[in-house]
C-alpha positions in Angstrom: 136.2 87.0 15.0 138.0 88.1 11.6 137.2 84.6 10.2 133.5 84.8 10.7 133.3 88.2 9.9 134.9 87.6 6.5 133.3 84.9 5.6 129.8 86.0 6.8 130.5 89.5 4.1 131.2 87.3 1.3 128.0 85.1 1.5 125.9 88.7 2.1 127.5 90.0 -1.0 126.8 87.5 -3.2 123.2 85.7 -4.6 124.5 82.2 -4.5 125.3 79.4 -1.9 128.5 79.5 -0.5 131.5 76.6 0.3 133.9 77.5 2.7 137.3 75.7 1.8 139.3 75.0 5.1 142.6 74.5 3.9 145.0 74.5 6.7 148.5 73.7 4.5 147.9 76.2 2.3 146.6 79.2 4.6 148.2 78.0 7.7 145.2 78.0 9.8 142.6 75.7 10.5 138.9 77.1 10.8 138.2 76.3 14.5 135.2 73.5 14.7 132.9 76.0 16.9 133.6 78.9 13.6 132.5 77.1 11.2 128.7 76.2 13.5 128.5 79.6 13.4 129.0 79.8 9.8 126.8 77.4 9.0 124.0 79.8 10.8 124.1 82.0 7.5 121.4 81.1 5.0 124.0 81.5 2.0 127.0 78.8 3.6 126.0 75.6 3.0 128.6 73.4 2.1 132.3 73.0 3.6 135.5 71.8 1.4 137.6 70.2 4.5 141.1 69.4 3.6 143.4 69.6 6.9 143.6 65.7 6.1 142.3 64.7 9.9 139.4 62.6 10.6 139.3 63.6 13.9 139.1 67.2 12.6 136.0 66.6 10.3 134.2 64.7 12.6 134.7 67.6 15.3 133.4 69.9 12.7 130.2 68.1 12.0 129.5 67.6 15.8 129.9 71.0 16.5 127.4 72.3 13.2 124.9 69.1 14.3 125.0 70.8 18.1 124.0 74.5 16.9 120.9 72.7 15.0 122.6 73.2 11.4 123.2 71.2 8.3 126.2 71.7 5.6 127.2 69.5 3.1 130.6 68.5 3.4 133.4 67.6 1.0 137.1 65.8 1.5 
């Protein structure tokens, strides 16, 4: 719930599109697969950074955004 709600008050405080950047060595958390579909609801997220370095990880991501109905761009 934190996760989304951060995220979800940056891209409605800014006038751009927004990247989230899941970066699980440096943070030490990975954004769940079924946070970051509901991210990708918001008009203003439209593109993901994933770094955790798992294939498995990415491809549960984009399963999970293609099941809500939603499109992000994605970058490794």
């Amino acid at each position: 719930a934190g996760l989304l709600a951060h995220f979800r008050a940056v891209a409605d405080a800014v006038n751009c599109t927004v990247m989230i950047y899941n970066i699980p060595g440096r943070t030490g958390i990975s954004i769940a697969p079924t946070t970051l579909a509901q991210l990708s609801k918001h008009p203003r997220i439209r593109a993901l950074k994933e770094s955790s370095g798992s294939l498995f990880t990415l491809s549960d991501i984009q399963d999970a955004v293609m099941s809500e109905g939603q499109d992000l761009d994605f970058f490794c």
